[in-house]
N, CA, C and O atoms as a printed pandas DataFrame, in Angstrom:
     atom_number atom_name residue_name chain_id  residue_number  x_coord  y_coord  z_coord
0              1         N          UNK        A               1    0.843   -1.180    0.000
1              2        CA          UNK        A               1    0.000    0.000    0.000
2              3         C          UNK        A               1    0.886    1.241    0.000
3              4         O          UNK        A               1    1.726    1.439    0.878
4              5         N          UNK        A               2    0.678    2.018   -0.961
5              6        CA          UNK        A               2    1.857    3.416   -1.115
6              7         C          UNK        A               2    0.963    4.590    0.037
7              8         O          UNK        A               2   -0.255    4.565    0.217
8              9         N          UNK        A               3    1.713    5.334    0.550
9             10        CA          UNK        A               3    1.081    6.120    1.479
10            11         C          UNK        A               3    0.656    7.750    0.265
11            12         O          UNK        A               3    1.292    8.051   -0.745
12            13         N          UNK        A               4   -0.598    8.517    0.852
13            14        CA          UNK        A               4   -0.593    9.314   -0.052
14            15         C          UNK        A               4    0.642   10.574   -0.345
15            16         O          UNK        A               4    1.727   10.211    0.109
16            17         N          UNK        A               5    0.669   11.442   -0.758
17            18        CA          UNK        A               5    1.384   12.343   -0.899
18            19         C          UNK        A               5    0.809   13.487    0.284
19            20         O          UNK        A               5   -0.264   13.585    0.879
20            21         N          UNK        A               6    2.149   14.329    0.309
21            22        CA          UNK        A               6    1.400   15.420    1.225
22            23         C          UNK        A               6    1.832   16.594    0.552
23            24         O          UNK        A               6    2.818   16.476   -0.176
24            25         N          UNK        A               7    1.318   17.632    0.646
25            26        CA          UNK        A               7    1.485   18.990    0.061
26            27         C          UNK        A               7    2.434   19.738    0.791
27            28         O          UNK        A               7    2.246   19.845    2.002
28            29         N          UNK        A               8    3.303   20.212    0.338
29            30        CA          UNK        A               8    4.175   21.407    0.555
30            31         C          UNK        A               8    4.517   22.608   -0.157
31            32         O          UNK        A               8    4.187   22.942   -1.294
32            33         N          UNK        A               9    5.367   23.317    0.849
33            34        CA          UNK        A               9    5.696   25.037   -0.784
34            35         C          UNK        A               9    6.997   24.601   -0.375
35            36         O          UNK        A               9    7.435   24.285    0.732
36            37         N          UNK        A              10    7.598   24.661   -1.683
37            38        CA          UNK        A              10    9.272   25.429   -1.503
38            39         C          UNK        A              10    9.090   26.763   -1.787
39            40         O          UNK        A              10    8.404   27.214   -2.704
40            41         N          UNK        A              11    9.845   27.499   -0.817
41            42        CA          UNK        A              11   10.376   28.672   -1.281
42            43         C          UNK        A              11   11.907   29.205   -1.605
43            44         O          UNK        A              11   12.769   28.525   -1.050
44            45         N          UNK        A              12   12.286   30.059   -2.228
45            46        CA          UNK        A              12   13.549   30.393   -2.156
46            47         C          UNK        A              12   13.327   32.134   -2.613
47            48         O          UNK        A              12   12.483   32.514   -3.425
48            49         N          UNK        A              13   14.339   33.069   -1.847
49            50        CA          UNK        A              13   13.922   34.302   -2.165
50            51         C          UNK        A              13   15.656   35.071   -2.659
51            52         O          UNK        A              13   16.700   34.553   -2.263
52            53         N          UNK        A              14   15.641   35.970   -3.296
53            54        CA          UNK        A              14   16.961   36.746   -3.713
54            55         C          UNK        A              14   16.605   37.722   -3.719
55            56         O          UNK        A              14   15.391   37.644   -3.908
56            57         N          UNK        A              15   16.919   38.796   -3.619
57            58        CA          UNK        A              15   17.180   40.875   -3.417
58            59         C          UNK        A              15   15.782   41.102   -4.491
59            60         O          UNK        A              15   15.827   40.435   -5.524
60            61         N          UNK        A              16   15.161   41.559   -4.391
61            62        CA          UNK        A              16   13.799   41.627   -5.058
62            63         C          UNK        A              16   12.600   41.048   -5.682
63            64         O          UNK        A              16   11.614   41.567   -6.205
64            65         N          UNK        A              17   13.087   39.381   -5.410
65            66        CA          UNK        A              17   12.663   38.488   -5.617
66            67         C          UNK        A              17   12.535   37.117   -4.685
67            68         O          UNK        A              17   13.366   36.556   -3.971
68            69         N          UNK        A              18   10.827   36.742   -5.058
69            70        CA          UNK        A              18   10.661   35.369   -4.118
70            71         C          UNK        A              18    9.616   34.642   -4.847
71            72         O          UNK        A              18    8.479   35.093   -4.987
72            73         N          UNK        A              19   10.170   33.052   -5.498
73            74        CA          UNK        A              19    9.193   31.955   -5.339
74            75         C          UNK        A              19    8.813   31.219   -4.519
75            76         O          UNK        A              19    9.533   30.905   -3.572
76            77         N          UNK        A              20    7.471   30.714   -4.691
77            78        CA          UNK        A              20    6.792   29.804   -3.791
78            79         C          UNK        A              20    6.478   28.921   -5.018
79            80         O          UNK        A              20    6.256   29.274   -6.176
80            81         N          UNK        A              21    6.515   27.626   -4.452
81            82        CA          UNK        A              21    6.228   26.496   -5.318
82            83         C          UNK        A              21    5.265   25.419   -4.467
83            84         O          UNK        A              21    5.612   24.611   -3.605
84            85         N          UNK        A              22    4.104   25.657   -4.943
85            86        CA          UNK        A              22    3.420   24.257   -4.124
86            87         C          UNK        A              22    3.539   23.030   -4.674
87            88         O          UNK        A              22    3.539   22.941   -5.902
88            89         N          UNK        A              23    3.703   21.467   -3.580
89            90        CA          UNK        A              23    4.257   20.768   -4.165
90            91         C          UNK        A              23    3.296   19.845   -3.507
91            92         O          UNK        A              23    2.564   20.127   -2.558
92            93         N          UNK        A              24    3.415   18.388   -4.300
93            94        CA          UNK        A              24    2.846   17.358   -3.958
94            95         C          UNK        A              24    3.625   16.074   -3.274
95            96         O          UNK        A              24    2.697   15.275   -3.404
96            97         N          UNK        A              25    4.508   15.422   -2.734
97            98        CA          UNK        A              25    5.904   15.277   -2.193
98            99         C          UNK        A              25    5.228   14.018   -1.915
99           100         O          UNK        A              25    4.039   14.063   -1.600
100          101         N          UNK        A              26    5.895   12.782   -2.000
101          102        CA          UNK        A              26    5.210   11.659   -1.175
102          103         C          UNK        A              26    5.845   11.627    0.561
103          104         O          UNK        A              26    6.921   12.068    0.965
104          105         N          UNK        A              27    4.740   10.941    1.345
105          106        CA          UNK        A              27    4.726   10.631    2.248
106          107         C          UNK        A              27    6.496   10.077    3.102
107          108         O          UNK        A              27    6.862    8.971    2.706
108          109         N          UNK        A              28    7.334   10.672    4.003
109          110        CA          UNK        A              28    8.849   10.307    4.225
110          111         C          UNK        A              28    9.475   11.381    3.014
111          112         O          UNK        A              28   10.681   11.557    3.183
112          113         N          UNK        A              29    9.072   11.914    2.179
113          114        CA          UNK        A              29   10.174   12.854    1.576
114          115         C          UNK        A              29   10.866   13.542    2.536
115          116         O          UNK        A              29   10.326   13.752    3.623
116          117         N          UNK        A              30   12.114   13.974    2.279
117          118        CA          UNK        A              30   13.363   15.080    3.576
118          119         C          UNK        A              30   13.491   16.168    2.219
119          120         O          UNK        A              30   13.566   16.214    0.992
120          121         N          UNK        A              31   13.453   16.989    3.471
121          122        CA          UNK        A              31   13.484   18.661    3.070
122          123         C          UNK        A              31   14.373   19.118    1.659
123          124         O          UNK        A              31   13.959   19.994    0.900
124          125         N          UNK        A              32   15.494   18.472    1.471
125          126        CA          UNK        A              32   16.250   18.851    0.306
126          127         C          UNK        A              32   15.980   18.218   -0.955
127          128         O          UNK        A              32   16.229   18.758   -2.033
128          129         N          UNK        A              33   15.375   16.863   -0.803
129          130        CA          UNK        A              33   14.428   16.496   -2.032
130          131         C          UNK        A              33   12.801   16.759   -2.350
131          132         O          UNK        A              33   11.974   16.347   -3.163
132          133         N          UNK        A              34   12.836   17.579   -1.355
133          134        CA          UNK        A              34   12.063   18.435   -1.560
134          135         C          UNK        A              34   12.333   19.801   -2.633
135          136         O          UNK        A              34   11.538   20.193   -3.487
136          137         N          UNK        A              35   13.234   20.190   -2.423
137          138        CA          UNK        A              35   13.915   21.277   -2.901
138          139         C          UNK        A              35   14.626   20.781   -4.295
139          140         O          UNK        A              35   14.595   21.649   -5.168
140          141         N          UNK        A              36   15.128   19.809   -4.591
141          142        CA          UNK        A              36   15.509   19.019   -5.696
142          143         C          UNK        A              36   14.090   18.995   -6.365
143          144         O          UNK        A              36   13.778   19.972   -7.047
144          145         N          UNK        A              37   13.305   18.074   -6.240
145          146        CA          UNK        A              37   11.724   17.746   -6.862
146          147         C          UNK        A              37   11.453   19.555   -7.455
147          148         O          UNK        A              37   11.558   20.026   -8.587
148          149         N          UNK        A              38   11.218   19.970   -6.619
149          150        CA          UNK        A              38   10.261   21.795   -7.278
150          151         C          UNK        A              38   11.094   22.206   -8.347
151          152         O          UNK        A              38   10.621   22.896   -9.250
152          153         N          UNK        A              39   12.587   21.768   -8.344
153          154        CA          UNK        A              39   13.219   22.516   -9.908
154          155         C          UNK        A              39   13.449   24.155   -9.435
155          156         O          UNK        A              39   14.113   24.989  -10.051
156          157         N          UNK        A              40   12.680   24.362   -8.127
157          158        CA          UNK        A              40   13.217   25.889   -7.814
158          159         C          UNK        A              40   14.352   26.571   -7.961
159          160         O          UNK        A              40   14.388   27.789   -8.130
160          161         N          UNK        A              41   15.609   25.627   -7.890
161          162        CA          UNK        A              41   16.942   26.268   -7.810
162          163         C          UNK        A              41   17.378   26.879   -9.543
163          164         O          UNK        A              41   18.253   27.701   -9.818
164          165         N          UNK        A              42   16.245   26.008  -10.705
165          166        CA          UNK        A              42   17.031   26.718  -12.072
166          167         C          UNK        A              42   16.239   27.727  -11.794
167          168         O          UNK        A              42   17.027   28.566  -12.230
168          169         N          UNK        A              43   15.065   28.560  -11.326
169          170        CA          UNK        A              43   14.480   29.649  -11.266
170          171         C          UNK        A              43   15.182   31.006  -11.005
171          172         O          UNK        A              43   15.014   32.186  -11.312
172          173         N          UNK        A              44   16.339   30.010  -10.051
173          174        CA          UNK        A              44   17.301   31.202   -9.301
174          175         C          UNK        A              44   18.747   30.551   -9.368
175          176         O          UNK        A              44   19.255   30.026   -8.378
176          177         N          UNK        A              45   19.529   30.637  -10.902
177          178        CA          UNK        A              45   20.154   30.275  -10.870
178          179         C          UNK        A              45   21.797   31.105  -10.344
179          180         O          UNK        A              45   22.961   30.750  -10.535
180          181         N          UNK        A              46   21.373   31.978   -9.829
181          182        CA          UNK        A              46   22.602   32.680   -9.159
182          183         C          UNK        A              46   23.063   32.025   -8.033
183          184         O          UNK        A              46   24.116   32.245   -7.435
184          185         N          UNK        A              47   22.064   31.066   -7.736
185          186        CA          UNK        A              47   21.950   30.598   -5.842
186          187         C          UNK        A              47   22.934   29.407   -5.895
187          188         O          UNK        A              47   22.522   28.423   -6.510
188          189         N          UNK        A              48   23.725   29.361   -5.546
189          190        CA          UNK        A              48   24.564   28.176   -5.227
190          191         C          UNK        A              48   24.136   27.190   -4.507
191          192         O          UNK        A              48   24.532   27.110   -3.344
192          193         N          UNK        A              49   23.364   26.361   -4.957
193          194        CA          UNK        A              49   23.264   25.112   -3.483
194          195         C          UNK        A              49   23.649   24.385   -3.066
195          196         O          UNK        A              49   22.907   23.744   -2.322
196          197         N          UNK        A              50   24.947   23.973   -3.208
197          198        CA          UNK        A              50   26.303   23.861   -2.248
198          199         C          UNK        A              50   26.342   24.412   -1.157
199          200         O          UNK        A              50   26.671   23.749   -0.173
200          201         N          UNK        A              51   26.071   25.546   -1.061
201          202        CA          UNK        A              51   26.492   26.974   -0.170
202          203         C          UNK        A              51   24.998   27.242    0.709
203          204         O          UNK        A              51   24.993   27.988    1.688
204          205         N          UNK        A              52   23.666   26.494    0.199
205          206        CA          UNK        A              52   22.653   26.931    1.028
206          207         C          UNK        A              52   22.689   26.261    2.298
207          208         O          UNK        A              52   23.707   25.947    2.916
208          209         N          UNK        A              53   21.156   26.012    2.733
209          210        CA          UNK        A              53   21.048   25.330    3.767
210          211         C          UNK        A              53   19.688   25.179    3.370
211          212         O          UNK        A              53   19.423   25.419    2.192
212          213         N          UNK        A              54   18.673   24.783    4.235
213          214        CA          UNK        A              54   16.914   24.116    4.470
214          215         C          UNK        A              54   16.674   24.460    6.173
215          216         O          UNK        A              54   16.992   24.121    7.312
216          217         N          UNK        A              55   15.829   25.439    5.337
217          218        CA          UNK        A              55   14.471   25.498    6.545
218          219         C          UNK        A              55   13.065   25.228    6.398
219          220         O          UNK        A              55   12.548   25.286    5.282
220          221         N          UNK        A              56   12.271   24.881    7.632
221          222        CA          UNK        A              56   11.030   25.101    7.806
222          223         C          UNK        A              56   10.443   26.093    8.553
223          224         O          UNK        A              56   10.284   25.844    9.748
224          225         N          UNK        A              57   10.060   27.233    8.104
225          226        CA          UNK        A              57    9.192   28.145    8.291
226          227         C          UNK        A              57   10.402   28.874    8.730
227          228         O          UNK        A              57   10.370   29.039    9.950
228          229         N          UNK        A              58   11.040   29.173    8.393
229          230        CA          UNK        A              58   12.390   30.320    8.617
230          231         C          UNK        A              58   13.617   29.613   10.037
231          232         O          UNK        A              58   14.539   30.275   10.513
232          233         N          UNK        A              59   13.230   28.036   10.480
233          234        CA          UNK        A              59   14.050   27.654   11.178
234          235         C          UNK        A              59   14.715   26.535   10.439
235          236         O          UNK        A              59   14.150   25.623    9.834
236          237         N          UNK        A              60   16.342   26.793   10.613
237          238        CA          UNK        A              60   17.255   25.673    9.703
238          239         C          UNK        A              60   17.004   24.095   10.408
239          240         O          UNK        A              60   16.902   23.925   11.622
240          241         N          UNK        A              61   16.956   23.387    9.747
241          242        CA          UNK        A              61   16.613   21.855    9.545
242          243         C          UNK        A              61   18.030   21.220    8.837
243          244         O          UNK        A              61   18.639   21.971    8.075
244          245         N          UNK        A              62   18.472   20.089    9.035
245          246        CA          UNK        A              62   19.041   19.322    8.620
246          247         C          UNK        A              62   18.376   19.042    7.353
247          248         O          UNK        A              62   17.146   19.058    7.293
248          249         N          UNK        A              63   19.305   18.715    6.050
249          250        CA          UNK        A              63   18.415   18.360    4.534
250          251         C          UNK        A              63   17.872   17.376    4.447
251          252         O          UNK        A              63   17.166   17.167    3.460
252          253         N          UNK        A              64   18.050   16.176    5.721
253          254        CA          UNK        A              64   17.769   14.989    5.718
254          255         C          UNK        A              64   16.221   15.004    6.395
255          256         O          UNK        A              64   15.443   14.082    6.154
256          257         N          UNK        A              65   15.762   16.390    7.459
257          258        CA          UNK        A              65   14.482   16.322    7.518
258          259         C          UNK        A              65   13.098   15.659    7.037
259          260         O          UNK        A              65   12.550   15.877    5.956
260          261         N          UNK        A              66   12.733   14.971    7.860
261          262        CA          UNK        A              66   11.639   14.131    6.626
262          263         C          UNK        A              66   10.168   15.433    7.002
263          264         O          UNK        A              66    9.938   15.725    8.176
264          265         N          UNK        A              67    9.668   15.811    6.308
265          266        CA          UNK        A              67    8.678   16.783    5.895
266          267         C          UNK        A              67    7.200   16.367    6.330
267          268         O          UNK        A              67    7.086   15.143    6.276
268          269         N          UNK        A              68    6.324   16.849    6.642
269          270        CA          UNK        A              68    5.272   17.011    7.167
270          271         C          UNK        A              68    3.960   18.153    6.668
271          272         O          UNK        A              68    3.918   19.382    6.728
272          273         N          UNK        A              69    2.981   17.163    6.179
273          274        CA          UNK        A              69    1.775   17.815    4.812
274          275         C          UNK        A              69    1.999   19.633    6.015
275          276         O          UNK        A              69    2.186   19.954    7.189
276          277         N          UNK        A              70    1.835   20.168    4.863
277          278        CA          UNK        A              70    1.877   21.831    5.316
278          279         C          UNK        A              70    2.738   22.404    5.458
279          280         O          UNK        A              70    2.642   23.611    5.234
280          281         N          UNK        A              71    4.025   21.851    5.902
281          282        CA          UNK        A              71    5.313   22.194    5.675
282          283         C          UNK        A              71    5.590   23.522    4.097
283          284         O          UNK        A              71    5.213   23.569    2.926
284          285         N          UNK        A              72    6.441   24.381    5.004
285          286        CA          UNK        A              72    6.771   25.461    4.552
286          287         C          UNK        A              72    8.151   25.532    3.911
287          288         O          UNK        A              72    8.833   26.395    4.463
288          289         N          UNK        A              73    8.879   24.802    2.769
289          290        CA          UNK        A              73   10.266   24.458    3.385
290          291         C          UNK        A              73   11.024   25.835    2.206
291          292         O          UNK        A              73   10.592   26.225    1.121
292          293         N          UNK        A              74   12.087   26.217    2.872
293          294        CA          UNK        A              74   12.776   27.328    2.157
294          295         C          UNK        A              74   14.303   27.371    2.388
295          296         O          UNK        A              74   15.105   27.178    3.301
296          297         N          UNK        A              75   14.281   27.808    0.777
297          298        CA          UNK        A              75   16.532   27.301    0.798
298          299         C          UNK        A              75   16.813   29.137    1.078
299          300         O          UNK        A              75   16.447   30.182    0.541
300          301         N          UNK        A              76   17.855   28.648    2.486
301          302        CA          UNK        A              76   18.501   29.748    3.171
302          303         C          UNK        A              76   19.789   29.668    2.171
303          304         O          UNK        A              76   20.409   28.725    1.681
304          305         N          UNK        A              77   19.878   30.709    2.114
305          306        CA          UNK        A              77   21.264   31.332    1.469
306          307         C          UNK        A              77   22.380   31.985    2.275
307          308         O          UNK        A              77   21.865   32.701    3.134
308          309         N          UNK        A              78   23.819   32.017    2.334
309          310        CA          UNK        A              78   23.998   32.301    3.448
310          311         C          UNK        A              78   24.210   33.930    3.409
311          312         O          UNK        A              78   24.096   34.515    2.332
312          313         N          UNK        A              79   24.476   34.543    4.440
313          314        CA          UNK        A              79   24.504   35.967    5.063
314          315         C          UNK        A              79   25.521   36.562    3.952
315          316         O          UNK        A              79   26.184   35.767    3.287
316          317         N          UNK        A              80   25.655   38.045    3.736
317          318        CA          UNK        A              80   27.098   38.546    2.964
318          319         C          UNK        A              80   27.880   38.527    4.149
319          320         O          UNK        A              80   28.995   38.068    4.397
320          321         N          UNK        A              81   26.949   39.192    4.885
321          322        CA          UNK        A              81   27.285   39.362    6.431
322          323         C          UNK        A              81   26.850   39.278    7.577
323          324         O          UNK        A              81   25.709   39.706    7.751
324          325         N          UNK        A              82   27.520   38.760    8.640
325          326        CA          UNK        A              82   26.998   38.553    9.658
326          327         C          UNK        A              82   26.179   40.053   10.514
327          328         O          UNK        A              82   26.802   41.018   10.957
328          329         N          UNK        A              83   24.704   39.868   10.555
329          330        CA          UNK        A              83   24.253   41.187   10.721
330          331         C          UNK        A              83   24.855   41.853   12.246
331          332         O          UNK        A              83   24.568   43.030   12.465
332          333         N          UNK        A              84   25.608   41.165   13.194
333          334        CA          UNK        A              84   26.506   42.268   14.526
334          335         C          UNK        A              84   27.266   42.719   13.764
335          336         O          UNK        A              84   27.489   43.876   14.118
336          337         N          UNK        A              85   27.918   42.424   12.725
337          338        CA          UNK        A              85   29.116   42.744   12.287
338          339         C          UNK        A              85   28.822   44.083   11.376
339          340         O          UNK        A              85   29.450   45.139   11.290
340          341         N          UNK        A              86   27.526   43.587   10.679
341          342        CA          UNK        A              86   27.086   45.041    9.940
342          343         C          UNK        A              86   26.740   46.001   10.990
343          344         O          UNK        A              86   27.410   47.030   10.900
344          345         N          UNK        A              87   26.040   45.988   11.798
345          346        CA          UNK        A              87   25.559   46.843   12.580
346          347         C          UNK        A              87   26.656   48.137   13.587
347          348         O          UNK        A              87   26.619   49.326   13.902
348          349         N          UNK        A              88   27.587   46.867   13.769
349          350        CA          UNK        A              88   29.098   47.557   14.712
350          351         C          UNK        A              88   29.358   48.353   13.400
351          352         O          UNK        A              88   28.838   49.467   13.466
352          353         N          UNK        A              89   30.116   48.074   12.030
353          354        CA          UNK        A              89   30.575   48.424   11.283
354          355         C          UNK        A              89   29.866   50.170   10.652
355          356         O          UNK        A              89   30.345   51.259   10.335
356          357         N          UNK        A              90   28.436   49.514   10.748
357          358        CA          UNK        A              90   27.540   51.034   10.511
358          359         C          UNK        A              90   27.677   51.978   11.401
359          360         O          UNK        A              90   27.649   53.135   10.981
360          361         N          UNK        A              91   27.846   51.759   12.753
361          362        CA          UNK        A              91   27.586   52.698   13.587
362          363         C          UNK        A              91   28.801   53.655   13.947
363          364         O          UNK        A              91   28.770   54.837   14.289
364          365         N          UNK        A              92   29.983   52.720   13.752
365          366        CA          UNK        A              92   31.159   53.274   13.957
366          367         C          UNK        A              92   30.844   54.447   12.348
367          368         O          UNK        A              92   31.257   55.581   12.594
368          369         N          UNK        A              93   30.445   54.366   11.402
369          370        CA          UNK        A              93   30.584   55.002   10.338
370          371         C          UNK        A              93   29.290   56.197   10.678
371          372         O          UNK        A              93   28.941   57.135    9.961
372          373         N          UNK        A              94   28.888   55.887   11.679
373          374        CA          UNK        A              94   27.517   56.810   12.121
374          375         C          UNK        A              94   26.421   56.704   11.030
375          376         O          UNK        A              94   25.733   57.714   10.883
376          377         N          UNK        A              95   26.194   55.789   10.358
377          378        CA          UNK        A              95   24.931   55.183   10.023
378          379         C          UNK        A              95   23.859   54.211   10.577
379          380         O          UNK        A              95   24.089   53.724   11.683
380          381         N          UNK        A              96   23.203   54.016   10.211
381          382        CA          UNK        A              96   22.678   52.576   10.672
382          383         C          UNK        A              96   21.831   51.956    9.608
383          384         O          UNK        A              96   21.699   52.564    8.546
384          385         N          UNK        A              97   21.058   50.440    9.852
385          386        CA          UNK        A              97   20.511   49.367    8.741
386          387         C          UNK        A              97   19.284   49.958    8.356
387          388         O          UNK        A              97   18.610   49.346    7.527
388          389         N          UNK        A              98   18.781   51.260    8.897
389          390        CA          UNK        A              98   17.696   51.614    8.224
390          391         C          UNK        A              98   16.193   51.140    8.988
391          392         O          UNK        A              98   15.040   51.531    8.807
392          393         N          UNK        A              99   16.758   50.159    9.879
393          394        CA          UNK        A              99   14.824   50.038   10.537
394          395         C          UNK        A              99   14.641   50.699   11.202
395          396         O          UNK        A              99   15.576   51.078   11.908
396          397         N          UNK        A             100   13.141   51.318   11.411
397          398        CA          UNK        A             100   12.893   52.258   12.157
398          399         C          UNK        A             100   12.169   51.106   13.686
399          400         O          UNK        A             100   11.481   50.085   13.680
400          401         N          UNK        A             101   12.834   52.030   14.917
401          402        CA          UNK        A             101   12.560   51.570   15.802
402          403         C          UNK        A             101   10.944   51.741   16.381
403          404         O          UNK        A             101   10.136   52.487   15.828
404          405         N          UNK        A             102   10.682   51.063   17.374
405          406        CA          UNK        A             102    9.219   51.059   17.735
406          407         C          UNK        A             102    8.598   52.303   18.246
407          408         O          UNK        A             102    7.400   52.584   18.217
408          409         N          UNK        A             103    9.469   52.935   18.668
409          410        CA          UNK        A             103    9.052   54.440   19.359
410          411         C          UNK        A             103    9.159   55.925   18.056
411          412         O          UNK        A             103    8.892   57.126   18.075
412          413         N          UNK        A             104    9.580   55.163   17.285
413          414        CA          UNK        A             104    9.683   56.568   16.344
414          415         C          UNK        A             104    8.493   56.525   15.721
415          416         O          UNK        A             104    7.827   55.490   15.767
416          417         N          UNK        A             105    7.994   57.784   14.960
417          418        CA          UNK        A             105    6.341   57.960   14.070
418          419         C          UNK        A             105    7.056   58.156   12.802
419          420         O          UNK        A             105    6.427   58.338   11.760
């Protein structure tokens, strides 16, 4: 007896851009053949996936993750920079990353 399939999205996002791919995945699929199956990575072929990683719902997972119907799964790319490092680096330059804090209008 084959178990049914369960539905998932891959996502993957780059500097002005983000796909979502809903998918149909059988039952025991892991997160990176997940990501293999959607074909997402020729969409964004700048993305190295060597160099990524796999999450679910914005928390990193091992690629070997086995997936669960509703599952959100999305290839992390890594940092240019580590954001303390931007932040020290801005401030010493007397800038900053641009978010506005909770108390400002």
């Amino acid at each position: 007896m084959t178990a049914e399939p369960i539905a998932v999205v891959v996502a993957c996002a780059e500097a002005g851009r983000q796909t979502l791919l809903p998918l149909a995945v059988p039952a025991g699929c892991r997160a990176w053949e997940a990501v293999e199956r959607s074909g997402i990575l020729a969409r964004h072929p700048a993305i190295d996936a060597a160099a990524c990683g796999v999450g679910i719902f914005g928390v990193e997972v091992p690629r070997g993750r086995v997936l669960a119907a509703g599952d959100r799964v999305e290839v992390l790319r890594p940092l240019p920079e580590d954001p303390r490092v931007r932040r020290r680096r801005l401030a010493r330059e007397g800038r900053s990353m641009g978010a506005r804090s909770a108390g400002r209008g």
